[in-house]
Structures are given as structure tokens and as C-alpha cells.
C-alpha positions as CSV (number, residue, x, y, z in Angstrom):
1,X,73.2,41.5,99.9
2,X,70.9,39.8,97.5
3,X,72.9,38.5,94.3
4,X,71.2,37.7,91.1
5,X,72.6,35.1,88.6
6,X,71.0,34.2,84.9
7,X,67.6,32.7,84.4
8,X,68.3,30.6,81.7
9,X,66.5,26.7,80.9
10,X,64.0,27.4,83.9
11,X,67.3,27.5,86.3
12,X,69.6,29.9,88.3
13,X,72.8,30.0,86.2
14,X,76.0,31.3,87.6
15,X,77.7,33.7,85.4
16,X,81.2,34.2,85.0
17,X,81.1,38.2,85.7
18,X,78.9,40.4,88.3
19,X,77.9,43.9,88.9
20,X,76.9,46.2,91.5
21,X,73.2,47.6,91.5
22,X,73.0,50.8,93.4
23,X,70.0,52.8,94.4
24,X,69.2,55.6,92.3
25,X,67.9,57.7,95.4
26,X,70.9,56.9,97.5
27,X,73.6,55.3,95.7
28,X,74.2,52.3,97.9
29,X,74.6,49.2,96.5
30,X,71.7,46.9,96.7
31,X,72.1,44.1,95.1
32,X,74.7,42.0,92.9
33,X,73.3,41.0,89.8
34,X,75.3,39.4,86.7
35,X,76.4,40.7,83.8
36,X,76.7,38.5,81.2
37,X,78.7,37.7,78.5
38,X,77.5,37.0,74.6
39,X,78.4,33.5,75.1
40,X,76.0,33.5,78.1
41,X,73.5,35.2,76.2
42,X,73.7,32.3,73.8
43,X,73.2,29.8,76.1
44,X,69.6,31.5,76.8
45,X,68.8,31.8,73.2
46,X,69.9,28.3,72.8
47,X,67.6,27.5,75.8
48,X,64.5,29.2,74.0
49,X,65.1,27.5,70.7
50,X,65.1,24.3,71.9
51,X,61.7,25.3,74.2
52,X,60.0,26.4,70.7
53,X,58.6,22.9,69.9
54,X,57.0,23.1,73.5
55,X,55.5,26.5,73.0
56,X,54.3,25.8,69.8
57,X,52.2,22.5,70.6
58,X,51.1,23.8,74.2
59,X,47.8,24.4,73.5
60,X,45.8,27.9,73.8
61,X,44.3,27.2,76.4
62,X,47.0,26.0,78.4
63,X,49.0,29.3,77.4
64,X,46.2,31.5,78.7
65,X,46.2,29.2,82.0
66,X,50.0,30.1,82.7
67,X,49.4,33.6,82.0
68,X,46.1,33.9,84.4
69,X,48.3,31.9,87.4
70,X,51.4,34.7,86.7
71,X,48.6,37.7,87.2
72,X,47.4,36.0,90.3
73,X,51.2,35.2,91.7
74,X,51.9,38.9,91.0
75,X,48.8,40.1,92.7
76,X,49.3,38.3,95.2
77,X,53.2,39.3,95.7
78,X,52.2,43.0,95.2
79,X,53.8,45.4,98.0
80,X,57.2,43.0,97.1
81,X,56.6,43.8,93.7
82,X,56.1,47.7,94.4
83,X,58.9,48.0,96.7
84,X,61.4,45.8,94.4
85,X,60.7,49.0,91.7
86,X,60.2,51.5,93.9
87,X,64.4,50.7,94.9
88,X,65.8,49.9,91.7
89,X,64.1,52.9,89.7
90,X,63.9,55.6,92.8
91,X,60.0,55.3,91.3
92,X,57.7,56.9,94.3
93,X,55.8,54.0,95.9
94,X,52.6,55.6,94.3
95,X,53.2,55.2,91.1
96,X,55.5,52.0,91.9
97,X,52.0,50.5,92.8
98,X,49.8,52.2,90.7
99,X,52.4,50.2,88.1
100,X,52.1,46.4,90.1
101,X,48.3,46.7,89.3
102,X,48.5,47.7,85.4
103,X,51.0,44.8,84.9
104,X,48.5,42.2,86.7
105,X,45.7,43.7,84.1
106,X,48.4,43.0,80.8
107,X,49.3,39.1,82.1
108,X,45.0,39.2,82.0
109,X,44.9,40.9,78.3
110,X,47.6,38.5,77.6
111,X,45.7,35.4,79.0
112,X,42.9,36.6,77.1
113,X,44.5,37.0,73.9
114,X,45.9,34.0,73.6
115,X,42.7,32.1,73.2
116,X,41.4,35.1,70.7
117,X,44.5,34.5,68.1
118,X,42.5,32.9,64.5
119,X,42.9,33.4,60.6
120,X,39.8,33.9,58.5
121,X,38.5,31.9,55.7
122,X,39.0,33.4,52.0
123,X,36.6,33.6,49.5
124,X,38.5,32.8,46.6
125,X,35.5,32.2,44.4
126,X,35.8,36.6,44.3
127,X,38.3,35.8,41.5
128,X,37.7,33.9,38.4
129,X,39.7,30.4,38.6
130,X,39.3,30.3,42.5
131,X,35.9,28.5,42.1
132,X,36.2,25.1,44.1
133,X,38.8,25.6,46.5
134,X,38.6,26.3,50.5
135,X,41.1,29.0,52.0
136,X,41.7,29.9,55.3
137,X,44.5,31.4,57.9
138,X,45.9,30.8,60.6
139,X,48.5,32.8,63.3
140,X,51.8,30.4,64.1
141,X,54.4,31.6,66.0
142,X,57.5,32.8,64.7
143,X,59.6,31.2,67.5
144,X,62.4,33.2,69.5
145,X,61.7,36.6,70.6
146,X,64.2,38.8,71.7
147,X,62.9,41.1,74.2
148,X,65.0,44.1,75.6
149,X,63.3,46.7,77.5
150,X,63.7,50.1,79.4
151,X,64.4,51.1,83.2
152,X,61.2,53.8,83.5
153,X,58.3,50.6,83.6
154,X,60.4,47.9,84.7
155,X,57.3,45.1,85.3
156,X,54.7,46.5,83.0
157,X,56.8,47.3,79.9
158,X,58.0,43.6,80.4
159,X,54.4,41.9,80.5
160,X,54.0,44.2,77.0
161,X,56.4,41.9,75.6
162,X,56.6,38.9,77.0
163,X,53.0,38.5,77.5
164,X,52.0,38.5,74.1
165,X,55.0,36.5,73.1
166,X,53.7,33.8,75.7
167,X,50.2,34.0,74.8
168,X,51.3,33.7,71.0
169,X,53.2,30.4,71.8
170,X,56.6,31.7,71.0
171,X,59.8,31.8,73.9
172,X,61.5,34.6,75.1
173,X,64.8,36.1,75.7
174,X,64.4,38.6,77.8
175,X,67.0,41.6,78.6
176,X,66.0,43.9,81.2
177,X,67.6,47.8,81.4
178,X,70.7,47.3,83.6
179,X,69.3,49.9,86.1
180,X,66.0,47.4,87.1
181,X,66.6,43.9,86.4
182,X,65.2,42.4,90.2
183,X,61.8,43.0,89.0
184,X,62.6,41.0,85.5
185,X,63.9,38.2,87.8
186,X,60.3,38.1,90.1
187,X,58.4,37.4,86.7
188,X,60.8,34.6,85.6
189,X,60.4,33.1,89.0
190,X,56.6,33.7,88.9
191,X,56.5,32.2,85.2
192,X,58.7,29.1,86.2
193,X,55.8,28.5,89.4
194,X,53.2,29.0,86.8
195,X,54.0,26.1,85.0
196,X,55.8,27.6,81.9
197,X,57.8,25.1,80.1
198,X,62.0,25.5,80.8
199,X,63.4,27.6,78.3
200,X,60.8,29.3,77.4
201,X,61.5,32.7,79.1
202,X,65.3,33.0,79.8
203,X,66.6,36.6,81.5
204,X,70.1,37.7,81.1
205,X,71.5,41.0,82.4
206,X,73.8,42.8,81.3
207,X,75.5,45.6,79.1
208,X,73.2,46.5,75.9
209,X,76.3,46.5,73.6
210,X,77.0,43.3,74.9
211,X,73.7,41.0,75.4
212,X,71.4,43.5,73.2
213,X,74.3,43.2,70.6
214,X,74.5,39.3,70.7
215,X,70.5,38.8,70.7
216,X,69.7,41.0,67.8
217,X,72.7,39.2,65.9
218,X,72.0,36.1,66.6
219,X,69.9,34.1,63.5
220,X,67.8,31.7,66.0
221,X,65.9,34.8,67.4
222,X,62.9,35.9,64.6
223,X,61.7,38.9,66.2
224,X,63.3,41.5,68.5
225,X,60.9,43.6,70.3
226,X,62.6,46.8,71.5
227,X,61.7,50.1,73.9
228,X,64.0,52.6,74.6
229,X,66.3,55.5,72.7
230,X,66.1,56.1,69.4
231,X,69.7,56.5,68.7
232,X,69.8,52.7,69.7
233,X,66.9,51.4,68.1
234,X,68.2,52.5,64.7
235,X,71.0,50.7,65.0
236,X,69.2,47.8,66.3
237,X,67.4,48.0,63.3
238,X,70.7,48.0,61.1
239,X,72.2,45.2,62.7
240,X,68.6,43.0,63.0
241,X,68.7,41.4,59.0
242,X,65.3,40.2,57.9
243,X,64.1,39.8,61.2
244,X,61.4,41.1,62.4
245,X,61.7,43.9,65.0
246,X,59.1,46.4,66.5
247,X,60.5,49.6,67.9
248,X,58.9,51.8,70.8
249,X,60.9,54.8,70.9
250,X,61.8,58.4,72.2
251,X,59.0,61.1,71.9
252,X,58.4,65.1,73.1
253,X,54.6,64.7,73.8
254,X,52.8,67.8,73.4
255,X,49.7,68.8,74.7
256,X,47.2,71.8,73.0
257,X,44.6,73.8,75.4
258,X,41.9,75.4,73.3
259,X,40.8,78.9,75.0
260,X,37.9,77.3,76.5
261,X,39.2,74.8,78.4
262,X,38.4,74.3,82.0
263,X,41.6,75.2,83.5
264,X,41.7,74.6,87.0
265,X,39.6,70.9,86.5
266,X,42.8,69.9,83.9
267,X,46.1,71.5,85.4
268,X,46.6,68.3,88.5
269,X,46.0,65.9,85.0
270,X,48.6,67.8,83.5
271,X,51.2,67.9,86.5
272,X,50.8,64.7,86.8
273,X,51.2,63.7,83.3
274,X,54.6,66.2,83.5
275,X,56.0,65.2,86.5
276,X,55.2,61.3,87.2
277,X,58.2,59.0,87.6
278,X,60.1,62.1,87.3
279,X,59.0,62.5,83.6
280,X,60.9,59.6,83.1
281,X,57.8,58.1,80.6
282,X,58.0,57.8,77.1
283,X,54.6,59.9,76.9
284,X,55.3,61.8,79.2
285,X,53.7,65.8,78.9
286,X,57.1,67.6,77.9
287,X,55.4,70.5,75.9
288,X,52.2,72.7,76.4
289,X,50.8,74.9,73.9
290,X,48.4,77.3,75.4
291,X,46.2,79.6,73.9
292,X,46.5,83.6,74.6
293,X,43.4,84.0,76.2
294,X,44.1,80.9,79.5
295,X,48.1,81.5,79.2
296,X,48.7,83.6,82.4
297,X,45.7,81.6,84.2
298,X,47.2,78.3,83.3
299,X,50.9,79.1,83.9
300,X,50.1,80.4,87.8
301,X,47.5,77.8,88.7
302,X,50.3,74.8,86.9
303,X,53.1,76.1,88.9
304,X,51.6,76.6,92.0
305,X,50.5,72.6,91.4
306,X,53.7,71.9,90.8
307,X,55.4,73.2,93.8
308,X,52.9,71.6,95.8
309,X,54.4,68.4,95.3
310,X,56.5,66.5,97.6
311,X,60.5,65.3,96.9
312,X,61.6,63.0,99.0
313,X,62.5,59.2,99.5
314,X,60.3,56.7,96.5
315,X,59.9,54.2,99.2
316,X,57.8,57.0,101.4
317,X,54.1,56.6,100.4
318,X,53.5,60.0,100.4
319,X,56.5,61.0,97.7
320,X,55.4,62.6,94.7
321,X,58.8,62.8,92.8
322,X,62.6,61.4,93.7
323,X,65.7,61.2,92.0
324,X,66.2,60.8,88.3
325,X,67.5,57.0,87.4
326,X,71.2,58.5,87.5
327,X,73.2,61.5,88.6
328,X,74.6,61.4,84.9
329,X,70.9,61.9,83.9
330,X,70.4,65.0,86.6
331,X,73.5,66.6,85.7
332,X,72.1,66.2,81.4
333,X,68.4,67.4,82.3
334,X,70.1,70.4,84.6
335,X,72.6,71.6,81.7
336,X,69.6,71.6,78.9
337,X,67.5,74.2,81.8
338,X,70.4,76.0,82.1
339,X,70.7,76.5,78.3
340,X,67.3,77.4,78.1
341,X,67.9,79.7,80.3
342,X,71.1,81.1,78.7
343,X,68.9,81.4,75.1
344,X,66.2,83.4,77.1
345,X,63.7,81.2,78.3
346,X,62.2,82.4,81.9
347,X,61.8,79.5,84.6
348,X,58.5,79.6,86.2
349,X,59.1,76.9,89.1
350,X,62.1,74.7,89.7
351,X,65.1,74.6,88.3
352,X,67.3,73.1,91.7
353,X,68.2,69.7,93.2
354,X,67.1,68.9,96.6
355,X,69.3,66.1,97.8
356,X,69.6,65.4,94.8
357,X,66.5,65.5,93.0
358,X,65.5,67.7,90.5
359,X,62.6,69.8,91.4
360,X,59.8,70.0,89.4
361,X,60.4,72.4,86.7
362,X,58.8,75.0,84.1
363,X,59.7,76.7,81.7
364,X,58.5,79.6,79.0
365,X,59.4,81.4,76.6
366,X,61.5,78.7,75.8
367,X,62.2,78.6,71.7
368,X,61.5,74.9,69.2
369,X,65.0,74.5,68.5
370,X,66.2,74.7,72.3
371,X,66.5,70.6,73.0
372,X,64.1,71.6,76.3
373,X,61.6,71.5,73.1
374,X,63.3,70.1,70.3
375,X,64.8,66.6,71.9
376,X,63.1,64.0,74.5
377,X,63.7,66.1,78.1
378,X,63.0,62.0,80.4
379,X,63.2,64.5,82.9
380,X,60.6,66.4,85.3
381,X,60.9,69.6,82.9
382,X,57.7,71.0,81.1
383,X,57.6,73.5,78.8
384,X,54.5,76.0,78.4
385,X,54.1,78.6,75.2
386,X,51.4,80.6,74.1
387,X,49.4,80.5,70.8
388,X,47.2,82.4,69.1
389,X,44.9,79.0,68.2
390,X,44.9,75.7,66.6
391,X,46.5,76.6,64.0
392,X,49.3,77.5,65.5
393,X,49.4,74.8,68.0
394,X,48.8,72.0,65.6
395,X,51.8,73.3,63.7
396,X,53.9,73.9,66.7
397,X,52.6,70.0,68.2
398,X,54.0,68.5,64.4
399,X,57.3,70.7,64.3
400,X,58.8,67.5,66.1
401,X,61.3,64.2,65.3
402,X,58.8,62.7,67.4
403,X,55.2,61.6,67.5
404,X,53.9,59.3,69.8
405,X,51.1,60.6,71.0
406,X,49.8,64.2,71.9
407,X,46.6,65.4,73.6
408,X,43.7,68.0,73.1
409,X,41.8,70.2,75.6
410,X,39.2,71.9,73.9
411,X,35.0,72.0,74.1
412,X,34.9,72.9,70.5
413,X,34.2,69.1,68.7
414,X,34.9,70.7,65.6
415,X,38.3,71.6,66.8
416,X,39.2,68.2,68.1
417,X,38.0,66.6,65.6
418,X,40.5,68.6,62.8
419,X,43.1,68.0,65.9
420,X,43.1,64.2,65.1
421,X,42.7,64.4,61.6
422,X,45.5,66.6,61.5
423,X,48.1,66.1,64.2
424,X,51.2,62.9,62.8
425,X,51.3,61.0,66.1
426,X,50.6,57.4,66.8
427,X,47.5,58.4,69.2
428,X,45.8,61.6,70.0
429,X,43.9,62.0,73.6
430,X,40.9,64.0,73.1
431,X,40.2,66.1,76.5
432,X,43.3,63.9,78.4
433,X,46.7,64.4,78.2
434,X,49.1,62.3,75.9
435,X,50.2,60.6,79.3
436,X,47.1,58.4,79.2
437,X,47.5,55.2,78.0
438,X,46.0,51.3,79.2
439,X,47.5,47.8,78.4
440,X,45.1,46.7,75.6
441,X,45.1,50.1,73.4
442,X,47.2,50.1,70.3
443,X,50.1,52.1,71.2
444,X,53.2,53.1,69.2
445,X,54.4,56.1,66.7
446,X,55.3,57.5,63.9
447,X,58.4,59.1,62.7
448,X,61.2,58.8,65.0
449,X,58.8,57.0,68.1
450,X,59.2,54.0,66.2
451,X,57.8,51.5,64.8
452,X,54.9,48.8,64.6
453,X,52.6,48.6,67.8
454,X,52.3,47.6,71.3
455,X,49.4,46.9,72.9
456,X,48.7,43.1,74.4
457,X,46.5,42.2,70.9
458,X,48.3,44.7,68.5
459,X,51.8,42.8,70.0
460,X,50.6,39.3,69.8
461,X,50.0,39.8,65.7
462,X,53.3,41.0,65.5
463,X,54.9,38.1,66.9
464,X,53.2,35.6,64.9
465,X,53.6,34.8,60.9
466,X,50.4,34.5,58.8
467,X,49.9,31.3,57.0
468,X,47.5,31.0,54.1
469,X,46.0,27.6,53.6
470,X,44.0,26.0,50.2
471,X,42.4,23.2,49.8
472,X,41.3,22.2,46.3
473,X,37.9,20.3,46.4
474,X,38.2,18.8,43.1
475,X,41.9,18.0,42.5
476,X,41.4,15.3,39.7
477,X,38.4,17.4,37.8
């Protein structure tokens, strides 16, 4: 049985308190990883303040080096890498891989950034009394970043935070969901035989109100970089001061299809963007707005998509979806159905468990204040209604908490365009589903889907303070 202690000051450190990891898919134990306590969790922060001085003089080039040797490690450690989530999150080989390969291209963005980070020069002659002086900016880092992310992208959504923070010269604290931390623990090996400096990515596991807590409290960390509930990033927030923190949060993610749209070329896009990882993805496609005219045609040609997938084990290469991260989860995602259901929504496909696993599921008729429509499903439930156009459907997309992104199917340019104009999400997928997303796009939302942005550039800027520099050229005249 593998067992898992603390990364902390580029070392294996032996907590005082363990837990057993269990396989989603079957429930047996597979591996013993710590769980530790706030004073642990200060000994990594401690460890990643006193590696900021390191980080900070290493040069860009040098930071950019470490990151292109951890993209090659992990490429070269793939199937490892791909199995390791495939275990811990139940998610199917497929997309376990599909997710190994993304988070080798964000340790490459990350690389690359890291030599693109520069100020600008000021004209401050633009103002009168600025005549004779030189200004310019420059990016610094702003030290100890305090990284805590979810269970559903276990590698990637880690390289989205502790990429940028490497390539920006800061150090990292790094708290991976309790659910997947073995893949958290292969980067901070891969980082450590990359040549990163000791202490400047620490991992401690544990429970969120006990290391999440005792990170975003603690006055050495400057930035906490967060991805997960809203419920708990709002208080995060509360409890964070005057640091800095960026929030990636919950979302509903809606999709429109114009009457026009080539259904049977975009229903396997939308399956897939409904049912991947067990729609257990922040942008995942939870709601489908349809118009009249393609509604019967769509619904028929999505289900019979969807029941052509395959349930099954998510280390069998040919599984399309497995179990949920938890039973507890199921059992949630199976009670909203069934009050659907109960308020007089009609199930189109799915609706049961097999051994376990919730079967891909539709729904209609279901109503915007059912929480199938109103509240983030992280389950492999999609919702289709019908509208009578974009009117409607923009309204319906908007009538949300949420809005992280949201997608468009439509030939009409005119429509698409008022779409994005009009539609208060972070990002808008023209002709693609609001599933689409890759590593160096700006990515984050508006109202409760958070705030600031992600995205390996977008991320960087956020961890680093501007400093504005002038130089008078005539100080004595």
C-alpha cells in the first residue's frame, strides 16, 4: 500500500496524522496519504517564505528551464500519470490521458511566459511637469502563493496555478482536493528532479477547514489562488484580509442552438461536453436551450448518443463514464432527478445507477428554479428546453447565479454576434460548446463563477505586483 507523507523544504516529511484514500469506482483503499495539521501546514509556508529570496533572484530564464524539464518529465511519465488520475478520480482513462497531455502544454505556456513577463516605459512628458523624467515598470513577484485546488482536474488545474506562480518567481503552497492528492505528489517529485529550488513548492494534504483554513490565514502567504465551490470561496474570501486571492468557481453552463443549426454534426460535441468526467467539470454543458423548430430532432438524436456510451471501470480504455468522485455525491445528483421528476420534468435517458454509476441522464421539461437548472448539477445530468428564439434563450442562458462561460450554435452571424454582446459570462463559444477551453485562453467568470482569471499569462499578472519606476534626468535643475 503506497503511503504518502508531506512535501515540504524539497523533502518527504512524516506527519503526525494519516488517512485512507479509497477508490471512487470501488471503494478500496489505495493508498495512505497524510493529513496534516495547521501546524504542519506552517512548516510548508515557512518553507516557501524562506525559498522567496531564491525565486525571486533565479533568473527568467532559469525559471522557464525548470518548467520546460517538468513538461518533459511528465511526458515522459505519461501512462503513470494517466493511470495515477484515472484511480484517484474514477476519471475514464480517455479523458485521464487526454488530461496528462493538456497539463504538459500548460508547464510549456508556463515556460513560455516566464520569459514574456515586462513593464512598459511611461511617457510622462503627456502631462505638464513630467517633462525630463524616465518611467518605466516592471512585474516582481509577490512572494507566497497559496494554491488549493479541486478533485475533477487533478494535474492540469494544478500546472494552472503553480505554473504561473513558478514562472512568475514566486513559491508555492500547494493543497490538493483530499480525493486526488497522488498526482499533486508526482509534480512535486517532478519539480524537485527539475532542479526547483527547496521550498519552493511545498504540498500538504489534508482537510480544507484545516490546511485551507491555516493558508488563507496565515500573513506570510500574499496571494491565494482558489478553484472549487462557491459557498467556500466566499468565505475564503472573508477570511483572506488584503491579500490577494483569485477565485474559479461553480457555474450552470448553458448552451443555445439557433434553428439552423446542424444537428446531427453538433449533438457527439454536446454529449461529450455533458457527460465527460461524469459532468464533473466546472464548464461542463448542464443546460440546453433549443429552439422549437430542431427540439424533437435534437432531443432523439442527443439521447440516443447518450445511451450509446459505455459505463464501466475508468482504468478500461474503452470507458466513457464511471462513478461520481463519492457515493455522497451520487446519492445528491440522484435526489435533485428525482425532484425534477416529482415537479414534472420528464426523463428522456438515464436516471439509474449501474454498479454504482449514474447513467447518463436527460432531462425536459424541467423548470429554472428546479436546482437540475437553477444550481451547479457536477454530475452527468443535462437538461434540454425549448425556445421560441434568441430572445428567449439569451434570457433563459442569463437567469443564472452563474456565468462562466456559455456557447452558441447558430449560422446566423448576426445572431452570434448580439449572443456575445449580450450573454454576462466570462467567455462565450461561438459554434462550440461552453466545455471548450485550452491552457493559454483567459478563463474565469462573472457573478458567482468568481473572480479574476486563469489562464497560464492571465495567472502569471495576477501573481505578480506592478512597480512603477522614475528617474529624474535633471535632479539639481
Amino acid at each position: 500500500m503506497e503511503r504518502k507523507s508531506l512535501w515540504i523544504g524539497g523533502r518527504w516529511h512524516e506527519a503526525a496524522a494519516y488517512a485512507e484514500l479509497k477508490s471512487p469506482h470501488t471503494q478500496e483503499t489505495i493508498a495512505i496519504v497524510a493529513a496534516a495539521s495547521r501546524e504542519e501546514t506552517a512548516e510548508a509556508i515557512a518553507a516557501a517564505y524562506g525559498a522567496r529570496a531564491a525565486m525571486r533572484a533565479m533568473p527568467a530564464h532559469a525559471r522557464a528551464a525548470i518548467l520546460e524539464r517538468v513538461a518533459a518529465l511528465l511526458a515522459a511519465r505519461r501512462e503513470e500519470a494517466a493511470g495515477l488520475i484515472a484511480l484517484e478520480a474514477a476519471k475514464p482513462l480517455k479523458y485521464a490521458f487526454a488530461e496528462v497531455d493538456r497539463t504538459v502544454q500548460t508547464y510549456k505556456f508556463a515556460a513560455e511566459e516566464a520569459k514574456r513577463l515586462h513593464g512598459e516605459t511611461i511617457p510622462l512628458d503627456a502631462a505638464p511637469g513630467g517633462e525630463g523624467r524616465l518611467a518605466y515598470t516592471v512585474r516582481e513577484p509577490l512572494g507566497v502563493i497559496g494554491a488549493i485546488t479541486p478533485f475533477n482536474f487533478p494535474l492540469n488545474l494544478v500546472a494552472h496555478k503553480v505554473g504561473p506562480a513558478i514562472a512568475s518567481g514566486n513559491t508555492v503552497v500547494l493543497k490538493p482536493a483530499s480525493q486526488t492528492p497522488l498526482s499533486a505528489y508526482l509534480i512535486a517529485e517532478l519539480f524537485h528532479g527539475a532542479g526547483l529550488p527547496a521550498g519552493a513548492l511545498n504540498v500538504v494534504t489534508g482537510a480544507g477547514g484545516v490546511v485551507g483554513n491555516a493558508i488563507v490565514e496565515d500573513d506570510r502567504v500574499a496571494m491565494v489562488t482558489f478553484t472549487g465551490s462557491p459557498e467556500v470561496g466566499k468565505a475564503l474570501r472573508a477570511k483572506a484580509g488584503l491579500k490577494r486571492v483569485t477565485l474559479e468557481l461553480g457555474s450552470n453552463s448553458a448552451l443555445i442552438v439557433d434553428r439552423d443549426a446542424d444537428v446531427e454534426r453538433i449533438v457527439p460535441r454536446c454529449v461529450m461536453g455533458a457527460f465527460s468526467n461524469q459532468g464533473q467539470v466546472c464548464i461542463s454543458l448542464q443546460r440546453i436551450y433549443v429552439h422549437e423548430d430542431v427540439f424533437d430532432v435534437f432531443v432523439e438524436q442527443f439521447r440516443r448518443v447518450a445511451e450509446g456510451l459505455r459505463i464501466g471501470d475508468p482504468l478500461s480504455a474503452d470507458t466513457d463514464v464511471s462513478a461520481m468522485i463519492a457515493p455522497a455525491e451520487t446519492e445528491r445528483a440522484m435526489s435533485w432527478i428525482k425532484e425534477a421528476l416529482d415537479g414534472g420534468a420528464k426523463l428522456a435517458a438515464g436516471g439509474q445507477l449501474i454498479d454504482g454509476a449514474l447513467q447518463p441522464t436527460v432531462l425536459v421539461d424541467a423548470t429554472a428554479d428546479m436546482r437540475v437548472s437553477s444550481m451547479e448539477l457536477f454530475a452527468p445530468v443535462v437538461i434540454i428546453g425549448k425556445v421560441s428564439g434568441m430572445d428567449e434563450a439569451i434570457a433563459a442562458v442569463n437567469d443564472s447565479r452563474y456565468g462562466l462561460q456559455a456557447g452558441v450554435f447558430t449560422n446566423d452571424l448576426g445572431q452570434a454576434l448580439r449572443a456575445a454582446d449580450e450573454l454576462h459570462v466570462g467567455g462565450v463559444m461561438i459554434n462550440d460548446i461552453p466545455t471548450f477551453r485550452v491552457d493559454h485562453m483567459p478563463y474565469g467568470g462573472v457573478k458567482e463563477s468568481g473572480t479574476g482569471r486563469e489562464g497560464v499569462k492571465y495567472a502569471a499578472l495576477e501573481m505578480t505586483e506592478l512597480k512603477l519606476v522614475v528617474i529624474n534626468r535633471q535632479p539639481y535643475g
